[in-house]
Each structure stands twice: as structure tokens, then as C-alpha cells.
N, C-alpha and C positions, 0 to 999 in steps of 0.2 A: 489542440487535442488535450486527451488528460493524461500527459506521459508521467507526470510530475507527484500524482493524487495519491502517492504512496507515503510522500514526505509532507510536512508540515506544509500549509503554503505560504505561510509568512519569510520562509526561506528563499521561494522561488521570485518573492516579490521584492526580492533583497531588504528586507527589514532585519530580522534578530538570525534570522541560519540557524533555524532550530532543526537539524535533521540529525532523525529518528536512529545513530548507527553507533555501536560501543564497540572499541577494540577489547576488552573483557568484560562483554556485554552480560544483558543479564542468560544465565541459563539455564534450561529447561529441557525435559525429560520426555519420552516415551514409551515405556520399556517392550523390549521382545527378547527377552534372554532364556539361557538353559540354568539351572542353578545346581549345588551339589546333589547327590544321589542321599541324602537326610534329612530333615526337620528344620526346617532353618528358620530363625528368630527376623526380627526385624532389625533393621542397620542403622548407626547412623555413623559417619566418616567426616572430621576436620581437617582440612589442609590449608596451607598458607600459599598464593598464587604471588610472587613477587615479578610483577612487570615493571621493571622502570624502576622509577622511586614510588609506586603504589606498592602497598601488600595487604592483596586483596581475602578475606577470611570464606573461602569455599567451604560447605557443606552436602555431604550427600547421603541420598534418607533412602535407603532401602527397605521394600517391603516384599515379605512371599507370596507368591500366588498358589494356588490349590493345584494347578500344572506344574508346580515346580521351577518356576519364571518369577523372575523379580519385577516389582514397577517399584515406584518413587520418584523421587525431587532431586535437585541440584540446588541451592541457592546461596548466592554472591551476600554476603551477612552485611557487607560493609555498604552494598547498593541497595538493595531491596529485600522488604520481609517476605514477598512471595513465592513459593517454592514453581519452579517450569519444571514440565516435563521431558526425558528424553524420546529420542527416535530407535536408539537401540541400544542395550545394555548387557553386558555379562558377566556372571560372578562366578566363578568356580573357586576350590581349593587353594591352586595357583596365580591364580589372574585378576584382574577389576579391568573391563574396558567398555567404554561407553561413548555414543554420537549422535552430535545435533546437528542435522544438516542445513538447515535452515542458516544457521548462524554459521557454520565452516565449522564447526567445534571436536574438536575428539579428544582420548583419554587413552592410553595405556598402561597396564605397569601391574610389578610382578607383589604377590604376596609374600612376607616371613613365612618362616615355618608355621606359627602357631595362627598365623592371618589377623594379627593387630597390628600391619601397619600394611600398605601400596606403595611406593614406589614406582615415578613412568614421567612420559612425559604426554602435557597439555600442550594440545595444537588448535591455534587461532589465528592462522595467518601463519603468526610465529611461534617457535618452540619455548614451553617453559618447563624447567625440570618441576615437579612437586612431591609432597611427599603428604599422604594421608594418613594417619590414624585414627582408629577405629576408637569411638566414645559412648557413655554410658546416655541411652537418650536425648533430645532435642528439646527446646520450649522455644514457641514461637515471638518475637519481637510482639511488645506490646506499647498501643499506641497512645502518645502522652500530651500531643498537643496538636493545634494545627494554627497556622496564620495565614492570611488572607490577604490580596493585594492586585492594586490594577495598574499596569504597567502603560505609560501612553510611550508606542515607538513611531514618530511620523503621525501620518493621519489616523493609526490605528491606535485599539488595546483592547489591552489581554490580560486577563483575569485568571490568576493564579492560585492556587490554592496548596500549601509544603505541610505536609501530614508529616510528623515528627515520632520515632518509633524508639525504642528502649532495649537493648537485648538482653536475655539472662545476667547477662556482663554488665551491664548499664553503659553499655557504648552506645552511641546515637546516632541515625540514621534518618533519612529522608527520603520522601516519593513528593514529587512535585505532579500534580494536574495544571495543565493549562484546559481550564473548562473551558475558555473561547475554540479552544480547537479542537476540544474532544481529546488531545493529549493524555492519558494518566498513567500512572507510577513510572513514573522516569527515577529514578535510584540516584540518592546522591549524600553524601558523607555532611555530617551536621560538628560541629566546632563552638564552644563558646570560652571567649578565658574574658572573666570579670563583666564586662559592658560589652564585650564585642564578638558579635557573631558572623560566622561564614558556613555560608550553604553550599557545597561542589557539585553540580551534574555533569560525570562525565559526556554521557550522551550529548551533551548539546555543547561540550567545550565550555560550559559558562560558570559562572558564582556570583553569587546574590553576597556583598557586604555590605555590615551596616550593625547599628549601636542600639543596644536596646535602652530603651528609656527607666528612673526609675521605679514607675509601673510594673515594670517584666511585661507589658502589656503590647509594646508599640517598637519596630523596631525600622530606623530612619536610615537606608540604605542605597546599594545600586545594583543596578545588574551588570555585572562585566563580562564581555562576550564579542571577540573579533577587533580588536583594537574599541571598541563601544561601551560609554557607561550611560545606562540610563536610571534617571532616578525611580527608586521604587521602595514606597514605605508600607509595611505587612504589621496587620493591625492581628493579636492571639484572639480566637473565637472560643467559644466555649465548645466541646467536645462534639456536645450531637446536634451543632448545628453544621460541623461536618456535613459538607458534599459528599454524596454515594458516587465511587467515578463511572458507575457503569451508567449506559448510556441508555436512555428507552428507546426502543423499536419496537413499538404496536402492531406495524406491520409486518412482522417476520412470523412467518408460519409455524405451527406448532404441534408434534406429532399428539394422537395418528392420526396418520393421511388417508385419505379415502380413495387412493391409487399406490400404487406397486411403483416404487423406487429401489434400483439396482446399480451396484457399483462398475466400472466397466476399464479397461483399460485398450488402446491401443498401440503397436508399434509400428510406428512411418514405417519404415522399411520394408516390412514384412506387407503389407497393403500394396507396397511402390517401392525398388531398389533405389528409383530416384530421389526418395525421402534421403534425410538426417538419420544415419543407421541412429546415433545417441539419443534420437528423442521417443519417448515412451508417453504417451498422454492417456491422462488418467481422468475418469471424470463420473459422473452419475448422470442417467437415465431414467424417467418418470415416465411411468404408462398407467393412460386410463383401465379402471374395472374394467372389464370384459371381453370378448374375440376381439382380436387386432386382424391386420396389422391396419398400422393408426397412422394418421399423416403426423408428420413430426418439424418440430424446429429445432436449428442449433443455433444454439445461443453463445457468441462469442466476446469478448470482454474490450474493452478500451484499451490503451497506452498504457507503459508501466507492467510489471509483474502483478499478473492476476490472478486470485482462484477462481474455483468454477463457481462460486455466487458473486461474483465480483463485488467483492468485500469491502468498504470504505467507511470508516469511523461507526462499525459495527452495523450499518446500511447493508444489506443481503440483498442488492434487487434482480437478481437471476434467481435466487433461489423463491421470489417473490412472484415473480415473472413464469418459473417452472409450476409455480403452484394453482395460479389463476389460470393458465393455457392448460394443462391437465385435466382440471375440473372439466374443464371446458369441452376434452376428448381429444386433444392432440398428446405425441408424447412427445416428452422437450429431455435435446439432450445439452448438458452446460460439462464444462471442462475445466482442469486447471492450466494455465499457460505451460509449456513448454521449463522447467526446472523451478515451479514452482509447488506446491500440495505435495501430491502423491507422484507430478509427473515430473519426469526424467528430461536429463537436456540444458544447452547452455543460452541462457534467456539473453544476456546481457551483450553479447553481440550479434544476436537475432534481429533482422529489420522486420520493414512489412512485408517484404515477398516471403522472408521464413516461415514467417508465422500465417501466409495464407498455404503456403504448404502443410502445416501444420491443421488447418480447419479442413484442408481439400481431403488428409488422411482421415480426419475422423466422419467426413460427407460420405467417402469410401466405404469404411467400416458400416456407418448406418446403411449403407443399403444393402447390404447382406446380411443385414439383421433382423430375423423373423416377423418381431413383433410392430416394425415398420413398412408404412409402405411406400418402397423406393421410389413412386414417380410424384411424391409427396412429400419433400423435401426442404424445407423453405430457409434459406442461412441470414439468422435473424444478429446483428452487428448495432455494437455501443460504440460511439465514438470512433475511434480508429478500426473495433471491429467491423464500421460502417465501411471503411476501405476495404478489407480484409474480404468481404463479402462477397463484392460486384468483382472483383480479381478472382477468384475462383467462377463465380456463375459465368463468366465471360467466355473461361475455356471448356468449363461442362456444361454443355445444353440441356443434361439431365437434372439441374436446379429448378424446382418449382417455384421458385419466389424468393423473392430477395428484399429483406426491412433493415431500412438505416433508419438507426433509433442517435439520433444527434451526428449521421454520417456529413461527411465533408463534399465541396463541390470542386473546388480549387486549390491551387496547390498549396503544398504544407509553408514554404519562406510565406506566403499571406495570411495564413491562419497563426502562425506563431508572432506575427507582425502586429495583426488586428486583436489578438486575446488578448495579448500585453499589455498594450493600450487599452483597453476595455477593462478590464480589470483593476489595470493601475487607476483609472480615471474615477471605479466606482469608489474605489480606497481613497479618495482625496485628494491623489497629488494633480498641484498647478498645473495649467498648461504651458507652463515652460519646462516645466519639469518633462511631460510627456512626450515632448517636441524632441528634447534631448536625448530622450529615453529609444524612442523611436530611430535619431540620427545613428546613435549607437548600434542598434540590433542589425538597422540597413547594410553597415559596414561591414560589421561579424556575416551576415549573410550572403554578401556579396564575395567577400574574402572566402567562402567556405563555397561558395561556387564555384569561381574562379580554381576552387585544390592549390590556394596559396598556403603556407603556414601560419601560424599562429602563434608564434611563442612569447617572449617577452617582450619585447621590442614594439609588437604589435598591440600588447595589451598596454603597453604606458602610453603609444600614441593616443586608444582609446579613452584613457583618463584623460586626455586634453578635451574631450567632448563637454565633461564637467568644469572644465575650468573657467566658467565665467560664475559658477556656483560656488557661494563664499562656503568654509570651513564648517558654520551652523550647517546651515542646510543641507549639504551630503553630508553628514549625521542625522538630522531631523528625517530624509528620508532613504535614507539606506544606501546611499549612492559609494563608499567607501568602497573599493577593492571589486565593485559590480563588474568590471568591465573583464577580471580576471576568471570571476566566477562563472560569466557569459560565456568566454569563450569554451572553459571546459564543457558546459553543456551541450556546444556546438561539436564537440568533436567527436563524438561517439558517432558507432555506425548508424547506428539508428536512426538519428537526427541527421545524418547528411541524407540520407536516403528520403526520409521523409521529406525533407526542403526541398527533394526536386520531382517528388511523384506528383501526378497530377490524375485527381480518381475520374475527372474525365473521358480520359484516355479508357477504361474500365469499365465505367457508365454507358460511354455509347457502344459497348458492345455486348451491355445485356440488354437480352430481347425476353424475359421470361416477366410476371408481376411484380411491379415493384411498389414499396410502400417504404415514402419518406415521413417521420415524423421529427419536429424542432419544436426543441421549447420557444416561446417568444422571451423570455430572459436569459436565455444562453450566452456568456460571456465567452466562453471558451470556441463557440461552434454559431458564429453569427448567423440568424438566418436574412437577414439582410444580404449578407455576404453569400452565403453558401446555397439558398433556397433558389436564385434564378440560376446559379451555374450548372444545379443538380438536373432544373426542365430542361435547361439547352443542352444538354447531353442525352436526355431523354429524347429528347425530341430531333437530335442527331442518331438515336438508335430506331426509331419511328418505332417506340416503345409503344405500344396499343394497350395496356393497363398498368398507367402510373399513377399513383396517387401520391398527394403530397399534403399533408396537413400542417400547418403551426397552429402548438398548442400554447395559449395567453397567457402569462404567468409563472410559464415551466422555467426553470434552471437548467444545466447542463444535463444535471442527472434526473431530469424530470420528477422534480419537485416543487411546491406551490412556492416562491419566494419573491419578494418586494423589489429585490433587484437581484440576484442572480450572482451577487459575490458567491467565488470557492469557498470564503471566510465563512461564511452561512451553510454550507453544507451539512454539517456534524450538528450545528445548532439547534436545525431541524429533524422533528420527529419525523415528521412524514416518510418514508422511503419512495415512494413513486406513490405519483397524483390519479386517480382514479380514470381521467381524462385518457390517459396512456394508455392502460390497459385495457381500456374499451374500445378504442381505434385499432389497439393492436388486434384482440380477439376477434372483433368485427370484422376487420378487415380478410383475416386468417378464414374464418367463418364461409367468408360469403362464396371463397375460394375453393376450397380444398376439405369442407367437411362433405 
């Protein structure tokens, strides 16, 4: 599955552990505040954030609204020049308090009399006391160099690119792009005394050292990261041949639309007592021009915390997906996950039964929805949504149709089994390497069946699996402390759940239209593997219109690619191959218009 396609995936393949997560991350703004009952100027506020032995330089830039509402920035000076916006903000007389939920983040704290300085405390986890005063104006960091560099880790690399910033101060700063992954502005503190330079990203735990030549042009270095040095030398480019980091998507829709999109929310509970009273799911709704009501699709998201376009390295293919089924005359409804966007709720120890309760509330909702027509329904599933789907259509016969778009046939311990391998295999590594890689995963999966433990004891028996692999070589391919990192991913509820569902079980109890689509280069969702277990549960349902298509060439995420690495996902412009969405609408079509 794609539980993982939030994080880096050079992490998940145990190479470099580039995951995406700051304990004083960068922060960002939204504002919804009240402000005083007067004329108010624009702000800007310094404070010093001391975690640890860091002391990090916070700014915050307020601006008034014509309502009498603040918006602005927050930005970390010492990580990155980009100002984030918050989620909620208020300024009065008295007070400064502000929250980013996304990142855990909040603010309180009281004003002086005369309101030039805050006092409170920052919460990130943990408490920090701070203290802000109020300053005359801002100037943004300006950029003064960039170096360039290709990292080889194992059978991979990665193409880096460290933008170098300046601030009013002349302090120096850094945003690293890893263009291989679509990665950019990771924030990280820039250092040189005499020859020798050091670059910090805290996000990734790492630092680039290394000696610059007398050029100033070339700088002969490592990357250090997890007990790991790998060499890496960053050659300075000239300014505008600077990389742009934003990513092209050609195919993402662009307003306006020639159909009516509306924002919607629903609460489990309130649909069903049986629901999660906490979860609230928020999402948008596209309806064609003219009298409805319309048959419609719900579009549910893969593995991993998702929004309602299920969003990956700037890839939107729900909101893609919403847009060509629309035209088309149906109306599609897409959502965010359960404590992700707009919706409310605790994601992270949600399995797959949660979260099909969660799509059964919002099937609910849509049929008491005017502009829909209830026996025209069809619960359209990505990846793990493809489970997510036939679980619901199973126990409501009032499901019109049911599309696994890269949906599973067999159980999750063989799908995390086979992708592994698959994946690791297209990356280069030996087939001993894989064999060993495999005897490993076997053990964590059978131990986590079994509801044995897993603590330490268990994970150094695991490094005996590498022990016939000399000292290079787990380095060369990332095998170092794997066995530790394995287990954690095993422990979560989510993953034990999944290792033992089997969407068979689910398959052969829908009896409504069903339409499987697989790419022929899916790493993640073999259809070798998973296309004859989907007919024999069809055919255990004596399913009378199943269709199953593989499409040549597709990747996981149904797109054109060579071979179907995650590593190629971001690379690619494409967002979904034309192929797809003419099976899909076709198929939808011939049914239900």
C-alpha cells in the first residue's frame, strides 16, 4: 500500500531517513482573529525560542484586515526565509495568541501596558517560556548563492540543490531542495570560519561538512546523518541558473470551472451514534450545470494521512479525477482523512475499519443530499481506499458501484512482503541483499502475528540476519539500525490490522458493479499478485458485472513510467495517464448516466 507516500521514500527504503518532521518546525499562519476596537497598523514582533542548546530567532508579521481581523506570518529566521501562515490568531490590547494545528503549535501570552512587548508560553510538544517584542518593520532574507550536488547512497542518487539566504543581519541561512524527490525548502543554519563550511537541517537530523576550495567555488564534503557519512562535493552555480523548487503540474485544474463546487462538512455521530463522536469530515462536492439530482462518486484516498485531492509532491489526482467526472455529469464528492485539512479526529490510531466508517458517514450524508441521486452512488477507492470501499458496499446493498483504482486482493503481511522486494529490486539492490531483506520482514511479521513483543532483545536478534554482510555493505545499502526502524513501523495499529485483513473476505460479499483498474508497473499493488485474487472473490460473489482492466505502463499512482519506482513519482509531470480516466468515465457512463 501507499501508507508511507507522506515521507520521503528514500527513508522507507532505509537509505538516508530523510523524514519530513521538526521538533521547531517551520511555522505558519492562518489568521481568524478579533483585533482592537481602532485603526491598527501593521506588526512585526521578534522573539528568541531557546530549545535546547538551539536559539532559534521567531518573527511575527501582522497585518489588519478591513473586518478588523489580523492575517500574517510567523517565520523561524534561523531555518527558513518563508513566512507560513496560521490557523487562528488574536490580538487584542491584552493578549497575543495564536495556532497551527497541523504542526501541534500554539502561543499565549500577556501584553505590557503600552503593548511593546508579549510574554507566554510556546507549545510544541513541549513548553517554551518566550518573550516577543514589538519592532520597527521587516526585510525579507536575501538570496546570495546556491550550490549544487549529487549524492550517490547505495544504488541510488540524489540531486541536491542548498539556496543560501542573507538576513538584514547578515546571518546565513539555508533551504536545501532534494530535486530527486520533489523535497524543497527544508531550513537549515549555514556556518563558515576560514575553509570550512557546515550546513544543519534540522528536519532530517543531518549536516553536510566539507572544505571549500581556493575557488570559493567547490566545496569537498560529507553528508552526516544516522551514524552515515557519505561523500558529497557541491560545486556554487551562478544565481539564475538556480532551480525554481516549485514543481510543474500541467494537469491540475484551473478555475473557473464550468460546474458548481461546494464546501460540505460532515459529523459521524450525528449521521450514526455508532460513529467516532470526535471525528468531523470536511470535504468538497462538484455538481454538474443544471437540474440534478446527479449520480455521484466518492472518492476516497490511499494509506497515510490524506486530503481530499489526495495530494503527493504537488500531484492533485482527486481533484483531477473530480474534474473530468463532472464535466462528464456526475457529481464527485472527495474529502479530507479524518484529523487531517479541515476535518476533525484522531488519524493516527485509525485502522482500516475506522476509516471505512468514516466513508460509510459520508455515503450517508450524500444520500440525503438533494442534489444527488441516492440509488446512484458509486465508492470510488485509491490504494487502501480500494479496501475501504468493498467494506462498506458489503454491508449496504444500497452502494451502486464500487472502483478499486490500484485496490488489493490479498492480505496486507503479502502485499508489504512483495512491494518491498519490488521496489528494493528496481533500486539495485543484489539478490542477496533482497533474500535477507525479505528473511527479516518474514520474522517481524510473524512475531507481530503471533502479539509477541518486540523490544530490544528482539531487534539485535534481527541484526544477526545482516551478519554475514561485511561493515561496507550495510552502509552501501542502508542496512544499519534497519531492523530497529522495521519494527517501529510494525507496531502501530494500523499495520497490525492491515497485516491481517484480507479484502477478500469483503470482495466476495459485494454483489453490486464492480470496476478494477491496475497499472501494469505498480510496485506497490502487484497486479500479478493481486488481479487473479480480486476475480476469485468476484467469482466467490457470483458477481455478474465485474470488470477488471490492467493498464501497460501505469505506476501505482497511474502514471506513464518506465518502471514504476515511488523514486519517479514527483519526477513525473504527468498526474494520471489519460488511459485511466477514460476506463473510469466509461465505465461510470455506460452504468449509471
Amino acid at each position: 500500500m501507499a501508507r508511507y507516500r507522506r515521507k520521503t521514500f528514500l527513508s522507507r527504503l532505509g537509505l538516508l531517513h530523510l523524514v519530513i518532521v521538526s521538533v521547531v518546525a517551520i511555522l505558519l499562519l492562518t489568521p481568524n482573529n478579533r483585533c482592537l476596537g481602532q485603526e491598527s497598523k501593521a506588526e512585526t514582533w521578534m522573539g528568541i525560542l531557546k530549545a535546547g542548546p538551539q536559539k532559534l530567532r521567531i518573527q511575527l508579521r501582522l497585518k489588519p484586515e478591513k473586518n478588523g481581523s489580523f492575517s500574517g506570518a510567523m517565520v523561524s529566521l534561523d531555518q527558513v526565509a518563508t513566512p507560513i501562515p496560521f490557523d487562528s490568531v488574536e490580538r487584542t490590547s491584552k493578549q497575543l495568541s495564536f495556532e497551527i494545528k497541523k504542526l501541534g503549535v500554539s502561543f499565549a501570552g500577556d501584553m505590557n501596558a503600552d503593548q511593546s512587548v508579549v510574554t507566554g508560553v510556546f507549545t510544541q510538544g513541549l513548553k517554551f517560556n518566550i518573550e516577543f517584542k514589538r519592532v520597527e518593520g521587516w526585510k525579507p532574507a536575501k538570496h546570495v548563492a546556491t550550490w549544487v550536488g549529487t549524492m550517490e547512497a547505495g544504488p541510488k542518487h540524489f540531486d541536491f540543490q542548498f539556496r543560501v539566504f542573507a538576513d538584514s543581519q547578515g546571518k546565513k541561512s539555508i533551504q536545501l531542495d532534494s530535486l530527486t524527490e520533489g523535497v524543497t525548502g527544508l531550513p537549515g543554519d549555514y556556518q563558515r570560519q576560514g575553509d570550512r563550511v557546515t550546513m544543519t537541517i534540522p528536519a532530517t537530523v543531518a549536516k553536510v561538512v566539507g572544505k571549500i576550495d581556493a575557488s570559493g567555488d567547490v566545496i569537498d564534503g560529507t553528508w552526516n546523518q544516522s551514524g552515515e557519512k557519505i561523500p558529497l562535493v557541491l560545486k556554487r552555480i551562478p544565481m539564475e541558473q538556480t532551480k525554481s523548487p516549485k514543481l510543474n503540474r500541467p494537469q491540475t485544474p484551473k478555475p473557473p470551472f464550468a460546474y458548481e463546487a461546494e464546501d460540505f462538512t460532515v459529523q459521524a455521530a450525528a449521521i450514526d451514534p455508532k460513529y467516532s463522536n470526535d471525528v468531523v469530515l470536511a470535504g468538497t462536492l462538484t455538481t454538474p450545470s443544471g437540474k440534478g439530482p446527479f449520480p455521484a462518486v466518492i472518492l476516497t484516498s490511499g494509506s497515510g494521512p490524506q486530503d481530499r485531492d489526495e495530494t503527493i509532491f504537488e500531484h492533485r489526482p482527486f481533484l483531477v479525477i473530480a474534474d473530468h467526472l463532472t464535466k462528464k455529469g456526475f457529481a464527485v464528492i472527495r474529502y479530507d482523512d479524518r484529523g487531517v485539512g479541515q476535518s476533525k479526529g484522531d488519524f493516527k490510531d485509525a485502522t482500516t475499519a475506522d476509516l471505512a466508517d468514516d466513508l460509510e458517514a459520508v455515503f450517508e450524508w450524500a444520500k440525503k443530499n438533494p442534489k444527488i441521486d441516492s440509488k446512484k452512488i458509486v465508492l470510488a477507492g485509491h490504494s487502501e481506499g480500494g479496501i475501504i470501499g468493498p467494506i462498506v458496499a458489503s454491508r449496504n446493498a444500497d452502494v451502486a458501484g464500487v472502483v478499486l483504482l490500484a485496490g488489493t486482493g490479498v492480505p496486507g503481511r503479502e502485499i508489504v512482503l512483495n512491494q518491498t522486494r519490488e521496489i528494493a529490486a528496481v533500486a539495485g539492490l543484489p539478490e542477496k541483499v533482497l533474500n535477507l531483506q525479505d528473511k527479516l520482514l518474514r520474522l517481524v511479521v510473524a512475531r507481530s502475528k503471533a502479539g509477541l513483543p518486540m523490544g530490544e532483545d528482539f531487534a539485535d536478534s534481527l541484526n544477526d540476519v545482516f551478519g554475514d554482510l561485511s561493515e561496507e555493505e550495510r552502509l552501501k545499502y542502508g542496512l544499519n539500525d534497519v531492523a530497529t526502524k522495521t519494527i517501529l513501523m510494525f507496531k502501530s495499529k494500523w499495520m497490525r490490522y492491515f497485516l491481517e485483513f484480507d479484502p477478500a473476505t469483503t470482495l466476495s460479499k459485494t454483489h453490486c458493479p464492480v470496476l478494477s483498474l491496475i497499472g501494469g508497473n505498480d510496485l506497490q499493488v502487484d497486479p500479478q499478485l493481486n488481479m487473479p485474487a480480486i476475480k476469485t472473490a468476484m467469482d466467490e460473489a457470483g458477481n455478474q458485472d465485474f470488470t477488471q482492466v490492467l493498464l501497460p505502463g501505469l505506476n501505482h499512482l497511474f502514471q506513464k513510467s518506465e518502471t514504476g519506482s515511488p523514486s519517479n513519482y514527483v519526477i513525473i509531470e504527468q498526474t494520471l495517464d489519460d488511459s485511466l480516466l477514460s476506463e473510469l468515465s466509461g465505465w461510470l457512463e455506460a452504468r449509471f448516466k
